[in-house]
C-alpha positions as semicolon CSV with decimal commas, in nm:
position;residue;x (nm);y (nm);z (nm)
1;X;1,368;-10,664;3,115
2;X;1,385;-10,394;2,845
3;X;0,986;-10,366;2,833
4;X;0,957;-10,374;3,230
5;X;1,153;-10,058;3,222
6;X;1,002;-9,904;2,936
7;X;1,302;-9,871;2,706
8;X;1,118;-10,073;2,483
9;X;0,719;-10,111;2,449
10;X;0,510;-10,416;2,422
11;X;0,461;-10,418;2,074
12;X;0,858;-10,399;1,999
13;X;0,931;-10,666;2,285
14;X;0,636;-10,884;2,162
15;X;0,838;-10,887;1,805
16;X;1,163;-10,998;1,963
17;X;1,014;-11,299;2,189
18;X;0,824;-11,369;1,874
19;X;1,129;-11,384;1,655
20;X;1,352;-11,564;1,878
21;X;1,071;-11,859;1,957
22;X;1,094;-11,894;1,599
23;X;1,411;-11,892;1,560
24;X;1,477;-12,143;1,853
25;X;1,175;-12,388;1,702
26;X;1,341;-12,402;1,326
27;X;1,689;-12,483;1,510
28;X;1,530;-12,743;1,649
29;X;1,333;-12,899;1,409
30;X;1,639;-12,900;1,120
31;X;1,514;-12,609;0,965
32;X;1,736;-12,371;1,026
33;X;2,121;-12,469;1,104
34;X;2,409;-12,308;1,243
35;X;2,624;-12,317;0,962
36;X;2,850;-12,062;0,784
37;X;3,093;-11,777;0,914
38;X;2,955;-11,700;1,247
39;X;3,162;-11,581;1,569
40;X;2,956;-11,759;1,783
41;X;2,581;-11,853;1,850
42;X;2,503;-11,487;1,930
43;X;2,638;-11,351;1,579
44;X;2,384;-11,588;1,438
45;X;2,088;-11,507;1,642
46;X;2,114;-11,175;1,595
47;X;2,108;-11,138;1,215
48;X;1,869;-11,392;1,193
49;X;1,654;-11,181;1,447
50;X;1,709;-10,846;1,280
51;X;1,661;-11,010;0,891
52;X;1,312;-11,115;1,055
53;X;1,230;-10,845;1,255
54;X;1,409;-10,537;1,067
55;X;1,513;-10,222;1,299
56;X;1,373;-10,350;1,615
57;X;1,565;-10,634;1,670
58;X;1,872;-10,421;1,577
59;X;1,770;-10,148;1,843
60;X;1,768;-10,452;2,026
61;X;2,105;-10,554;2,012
62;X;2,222;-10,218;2,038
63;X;2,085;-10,129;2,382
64;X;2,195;-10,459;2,508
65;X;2,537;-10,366;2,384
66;X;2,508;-10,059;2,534
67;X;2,406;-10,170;2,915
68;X;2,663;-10,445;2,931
69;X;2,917;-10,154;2,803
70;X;2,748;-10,006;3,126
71;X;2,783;-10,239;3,385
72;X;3,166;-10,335;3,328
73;X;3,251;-9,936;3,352
């Protein structure tokens, strides 16, 4: 949705569907597993996104932050 309404461009939301297939395909195949200190499935996503992707999965987050913040004004 971000890249339909140009807040983010196709390179940037290429990177995020790229690093979240990935991420979804090790969780799957036992590479990667939810363990540690996490709040909750989204707390783990998102670092591994951003430790993969660097600043634009954390722009990432941060706008979607932002527009839920948004909607329940």
């Amino acid at each position: 949705m971000l890249g339909r309404v140009n807040i983010l461009n196709k390179e940037e939301v290429d990177k995020i569907l790229e690093g979240l297939q990935e991420i979804l395909k090790e969780i799957e195949e036992g590479i990667l597993e939810l363990e540690g200190d996490w709040e909750d499935i989204h707390s783990f996503v998102e670092t591994k996104l951003i430790d993969r992707i660097g600043d634009v999965g954390k722009s990432f987050i941060h706008q979607e932050v932002e527009m839920i913040k948004l909607l329940l004004i």
